[in-house]
C-alpha positions as CSV (number, residue, x, y, z in Angstrom):
1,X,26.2,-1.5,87.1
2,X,22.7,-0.6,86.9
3,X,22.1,2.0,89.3
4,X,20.4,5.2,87.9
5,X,21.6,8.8,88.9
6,X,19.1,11.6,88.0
7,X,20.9,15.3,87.9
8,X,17.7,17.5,88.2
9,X,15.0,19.4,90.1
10,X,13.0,19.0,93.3
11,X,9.5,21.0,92.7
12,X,6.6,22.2,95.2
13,X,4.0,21.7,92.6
14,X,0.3,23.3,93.5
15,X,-1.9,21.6,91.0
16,X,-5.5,23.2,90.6
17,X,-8.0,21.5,88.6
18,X,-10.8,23.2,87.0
19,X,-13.6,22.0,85.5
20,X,-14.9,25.8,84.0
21,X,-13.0,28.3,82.0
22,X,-10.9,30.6,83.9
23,X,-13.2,33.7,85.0
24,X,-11.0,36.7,84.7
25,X,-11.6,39.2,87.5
26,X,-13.4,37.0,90.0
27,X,-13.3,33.2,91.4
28,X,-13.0,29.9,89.5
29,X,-13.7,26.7,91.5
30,X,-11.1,24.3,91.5
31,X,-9.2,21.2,93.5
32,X,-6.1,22.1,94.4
33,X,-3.3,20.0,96.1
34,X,0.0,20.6,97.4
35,X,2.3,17.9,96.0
36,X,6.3,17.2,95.4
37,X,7.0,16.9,91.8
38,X,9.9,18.4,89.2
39,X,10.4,17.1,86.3
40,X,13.9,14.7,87.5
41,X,12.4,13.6,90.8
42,X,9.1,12.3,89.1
43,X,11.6,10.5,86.5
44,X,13.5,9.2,89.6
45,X,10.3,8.2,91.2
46,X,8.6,6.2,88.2
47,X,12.2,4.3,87.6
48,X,11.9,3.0,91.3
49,X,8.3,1.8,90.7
50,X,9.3,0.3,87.7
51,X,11.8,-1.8,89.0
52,X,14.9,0.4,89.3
53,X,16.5,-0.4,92.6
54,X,18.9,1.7,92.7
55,X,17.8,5.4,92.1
56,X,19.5,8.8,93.0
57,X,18.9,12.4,92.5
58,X,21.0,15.2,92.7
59,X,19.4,18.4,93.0
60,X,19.3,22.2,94.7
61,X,16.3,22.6,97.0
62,X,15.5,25.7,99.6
63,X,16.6,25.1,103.1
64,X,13.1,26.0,104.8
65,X,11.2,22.4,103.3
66,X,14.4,20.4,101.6
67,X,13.9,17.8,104.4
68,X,9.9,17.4,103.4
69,X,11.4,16.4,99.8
70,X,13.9,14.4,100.8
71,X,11.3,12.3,102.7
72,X,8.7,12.1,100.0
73,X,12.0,10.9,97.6
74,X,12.7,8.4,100.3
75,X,9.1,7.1,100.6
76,X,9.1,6.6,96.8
77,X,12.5,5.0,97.2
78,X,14.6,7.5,95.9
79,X,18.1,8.0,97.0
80,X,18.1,11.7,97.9
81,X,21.0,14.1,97.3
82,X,20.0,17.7,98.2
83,X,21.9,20.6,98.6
84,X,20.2,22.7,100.7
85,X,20.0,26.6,99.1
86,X,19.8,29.1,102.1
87,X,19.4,31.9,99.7
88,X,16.2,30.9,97.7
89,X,13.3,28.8,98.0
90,X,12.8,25.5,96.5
91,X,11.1,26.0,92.8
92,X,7.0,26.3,92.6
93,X,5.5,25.4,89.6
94,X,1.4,26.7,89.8
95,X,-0.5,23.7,86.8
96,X,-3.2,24.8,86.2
97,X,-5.3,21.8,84.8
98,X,-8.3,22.1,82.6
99,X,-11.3,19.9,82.0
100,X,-9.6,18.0,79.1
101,X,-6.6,17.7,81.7
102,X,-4.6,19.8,79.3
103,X,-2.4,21.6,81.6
104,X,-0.3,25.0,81.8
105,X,2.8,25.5,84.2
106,X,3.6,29.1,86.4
107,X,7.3,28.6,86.8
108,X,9.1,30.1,89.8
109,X,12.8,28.0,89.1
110,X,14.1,29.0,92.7
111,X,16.7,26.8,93.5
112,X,15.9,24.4,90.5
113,X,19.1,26.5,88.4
114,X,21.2,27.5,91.2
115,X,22.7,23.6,91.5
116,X,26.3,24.7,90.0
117,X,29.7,22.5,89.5
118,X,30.6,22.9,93.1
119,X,27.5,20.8,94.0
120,X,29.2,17.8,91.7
121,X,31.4,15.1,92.3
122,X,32.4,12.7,90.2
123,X,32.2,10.0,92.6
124,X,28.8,10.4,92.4
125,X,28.8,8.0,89.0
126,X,30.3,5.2,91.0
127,X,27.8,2.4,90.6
128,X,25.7,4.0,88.1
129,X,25.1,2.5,84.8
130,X,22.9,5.3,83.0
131,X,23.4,9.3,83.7
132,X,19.8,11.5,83.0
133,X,19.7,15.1,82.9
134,X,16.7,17.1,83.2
135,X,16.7,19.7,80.4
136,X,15.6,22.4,82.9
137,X,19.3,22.7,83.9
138,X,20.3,23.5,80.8
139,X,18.2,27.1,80.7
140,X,20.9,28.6,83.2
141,X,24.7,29.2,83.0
142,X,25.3,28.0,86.4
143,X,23.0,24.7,86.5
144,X,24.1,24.1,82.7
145,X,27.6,24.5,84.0
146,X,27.0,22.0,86.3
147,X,24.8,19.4,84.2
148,X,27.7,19.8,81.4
149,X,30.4,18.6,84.0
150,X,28.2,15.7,84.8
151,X,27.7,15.0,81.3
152,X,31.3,14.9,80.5
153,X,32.3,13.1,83.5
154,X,29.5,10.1,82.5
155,X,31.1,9.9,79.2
156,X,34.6,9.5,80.6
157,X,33.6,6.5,82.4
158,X,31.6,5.4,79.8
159,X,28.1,5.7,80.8
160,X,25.2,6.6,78.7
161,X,23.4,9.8,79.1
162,X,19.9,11.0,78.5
163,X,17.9,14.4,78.6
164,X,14.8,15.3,78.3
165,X,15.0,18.7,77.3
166,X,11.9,19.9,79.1
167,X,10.5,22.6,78.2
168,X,9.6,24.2,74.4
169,X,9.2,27.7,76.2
170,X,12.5,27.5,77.6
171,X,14.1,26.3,74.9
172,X,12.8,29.0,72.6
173,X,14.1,31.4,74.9
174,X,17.6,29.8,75.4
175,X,17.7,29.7,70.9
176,X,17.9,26.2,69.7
177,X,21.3,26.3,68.4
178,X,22.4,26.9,71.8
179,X,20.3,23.7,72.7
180,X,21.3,21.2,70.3
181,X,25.4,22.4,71.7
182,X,24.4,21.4,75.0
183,X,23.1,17.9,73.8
184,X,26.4,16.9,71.7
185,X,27.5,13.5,73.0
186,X,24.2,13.0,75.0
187,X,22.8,9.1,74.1
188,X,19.8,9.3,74.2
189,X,16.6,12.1,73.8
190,X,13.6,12.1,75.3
191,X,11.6,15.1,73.8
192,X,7.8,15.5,73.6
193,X,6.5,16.5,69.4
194,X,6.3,20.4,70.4
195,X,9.9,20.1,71.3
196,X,10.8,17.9,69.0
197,X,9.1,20.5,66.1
198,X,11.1,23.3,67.5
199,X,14.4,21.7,67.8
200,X,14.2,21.1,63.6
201,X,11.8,23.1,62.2
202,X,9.9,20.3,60.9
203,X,6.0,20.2,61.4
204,X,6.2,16.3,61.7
205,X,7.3,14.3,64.9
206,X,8.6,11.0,62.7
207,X,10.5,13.8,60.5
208,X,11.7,15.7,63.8
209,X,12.4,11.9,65.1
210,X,14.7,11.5,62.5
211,X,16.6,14.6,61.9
212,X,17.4,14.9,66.1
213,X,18.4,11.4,66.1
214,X,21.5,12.0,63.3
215,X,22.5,14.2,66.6
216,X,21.5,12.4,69.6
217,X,21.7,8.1,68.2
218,X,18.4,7.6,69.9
219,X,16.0,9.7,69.9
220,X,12.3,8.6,71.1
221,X,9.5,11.3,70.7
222,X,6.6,11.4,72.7
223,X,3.0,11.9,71.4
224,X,0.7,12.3,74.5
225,X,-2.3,10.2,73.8
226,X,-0.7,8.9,70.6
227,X,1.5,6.7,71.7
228,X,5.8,7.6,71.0
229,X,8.6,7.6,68.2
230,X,11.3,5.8,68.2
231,X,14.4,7.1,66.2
232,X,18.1,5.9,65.3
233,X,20.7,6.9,63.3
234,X,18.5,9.0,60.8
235,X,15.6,7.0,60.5
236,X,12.1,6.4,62.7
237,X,12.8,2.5,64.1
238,X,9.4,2.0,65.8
239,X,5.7,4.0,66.2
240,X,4.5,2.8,69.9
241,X,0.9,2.7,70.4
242,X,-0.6,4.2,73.4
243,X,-2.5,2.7,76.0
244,X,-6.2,3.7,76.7
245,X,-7.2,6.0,79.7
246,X,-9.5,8.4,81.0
247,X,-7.3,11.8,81.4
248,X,-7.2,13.5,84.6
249,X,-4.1,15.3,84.6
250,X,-1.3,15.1,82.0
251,X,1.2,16.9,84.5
252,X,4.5,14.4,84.5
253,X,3.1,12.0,81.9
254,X,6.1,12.5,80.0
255,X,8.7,11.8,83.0
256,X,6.3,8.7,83.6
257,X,7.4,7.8,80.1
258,X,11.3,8.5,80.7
259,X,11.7,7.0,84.1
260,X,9.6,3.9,83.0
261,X,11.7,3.5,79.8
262,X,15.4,4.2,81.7
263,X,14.5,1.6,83.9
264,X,13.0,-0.9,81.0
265,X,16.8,-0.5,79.7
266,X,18.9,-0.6,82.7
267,X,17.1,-4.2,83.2
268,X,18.1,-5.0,79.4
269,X,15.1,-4.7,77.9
270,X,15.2,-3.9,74.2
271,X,14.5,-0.4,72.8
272,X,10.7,-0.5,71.6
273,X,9.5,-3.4,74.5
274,X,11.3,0.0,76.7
275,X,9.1,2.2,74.6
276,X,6.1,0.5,75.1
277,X,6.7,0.2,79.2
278,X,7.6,3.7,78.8
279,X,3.9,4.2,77.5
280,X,2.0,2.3,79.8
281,X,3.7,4.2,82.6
282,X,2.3,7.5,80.8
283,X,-1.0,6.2,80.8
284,X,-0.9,5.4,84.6
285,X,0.5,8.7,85.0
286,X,-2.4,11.0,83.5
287,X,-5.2,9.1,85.2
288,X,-4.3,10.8,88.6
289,X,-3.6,14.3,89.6
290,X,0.2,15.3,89.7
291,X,3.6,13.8,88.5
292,X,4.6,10.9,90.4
293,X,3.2,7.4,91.0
């Protein structure tokens, strides 16, 4: 089985660029694009481009434009499974991206952590050879709810899991010790060095590499423009060096990385050769604006 389920978000993303400080008070120039993004339909979307042919996402989107994602999934060769919310809109994320394309996310969640166990069925794993979670799901009760049952039913059948735990912000808020209970059993991590730091403690990714991966077997770290960490069982396996680009936008660089790397292992590739697609991917990803190839 190598089809590739995705339990995550759908995301309205407006991305302004600017190339001059913010001016308080009065106007900033900027580009700005509307764009579909979230952080488990861009990993959805860079599997299918890097080979993955069979690709589905389950997530929550508002009623009002749930058929103009599903369409943009579909284009990018996503299998789409949206539950429509007639309550709230789908989630808007506001990046605002500077002139080193550092960027910074305004995060309306909307429907993002509404998606609750009703909206699961375990039939959904038939097929699949590799469960990911988007970590955003974890920072509700009612979307962790959910993501736990799909966790749990993944492992019953015997199918690897992954999460990328998304967000150091969110994660400070939810308390880490509550974080590291959601991951118990998960396969596979896919943090970036801020959240790998805040997970442990420790100032050093290859020393946060390590101590996560005594909890999650694998654990591969991401470094932005230095490349990525590979961890198992204690211990840093492989440093991945980066490839070289000219930064435009580092939005969805790091779902680049994951969806790259899930589908580098679905097709049997070895853990660092997965690494090192997973990089390239990255690369690709910041030299354009917003998440998805």
């Amino acid at each position: 089985m190598t089809g590739l389920l995705v339990v995550g978000d759908v995301v309205t993303d407006v991305v302004a660029r600017h190339a001059a400080p913010l001016a308080a008070g009065t106007d900033t120039a900027a580009t700005i694009r509307i764009l579909p993004g979230g952080a488990g339909s861009n990993v959805a979307c860079w599997a299918v481009d890097r080979g993955c042919h069979d690709v589905r996402l389950l997530a929550r989107a508002g009623a009002a434009d749930l058929d103009w994602h599903a369409a943009r999934l579909r284009a990018a060769g996503v299998r789409p499974l949206l539950v429509p919310d007639d309550e709230v809109p789908t989630a808007t994320v506001v990046a605002l991206v500077d002139a080193t394309a550092e960027r910074t996310f305004l995060t309306d969640s909307g429907a993002v952590l509404r998606l609750c166990p009703d909206d699961w069925s375990a039939s959904l794993l038939d097929g699949v050879g590799h469960l990911h979670l988007s970590g955003y799901l974890l920072f509700s009760e009612t979307s962790r709810a959910a993501a736990l049952l799909a966790k749990d039913a993944a492992r019953n059948r015997g199918i690897p899991v992954s999460v990328d735990p998304a967000s150091a912000g969110f994660i400070r808020e939810l308390g880490v010790r509550r974080m590291l209970s959601a991951l118990e059993g998960v396969d596979v991590l896919l943090p970036n060095a801020d959240e790998a730091r805040l997970m442990t403690g420790l100032p050093d990714p290859a020393d946060a590499a390590a101590k996560l991966s005594h909890s999650v077997p694998l654990t591969v770290v991401t470094l932005g423009p230095r490349g990525a960490l590979v961890a198992e069982s204690g211990r840093v396996t492989a440093r991945v060096e980066p490839s070289s680009a000219e930064a435009l936008d580092t939005t969805g660089a790091g779902d680049a990385f994951t969806g790259a790397f899930l589908a580098a292992r679905l097709a049997g590739a070895d853990i660092r050769s997965a690494a090192e697609e997973g990089c390239r991917a990255g690369t690709e990803a910041v030299s354009r604006l917003g998440g998805r190839p």
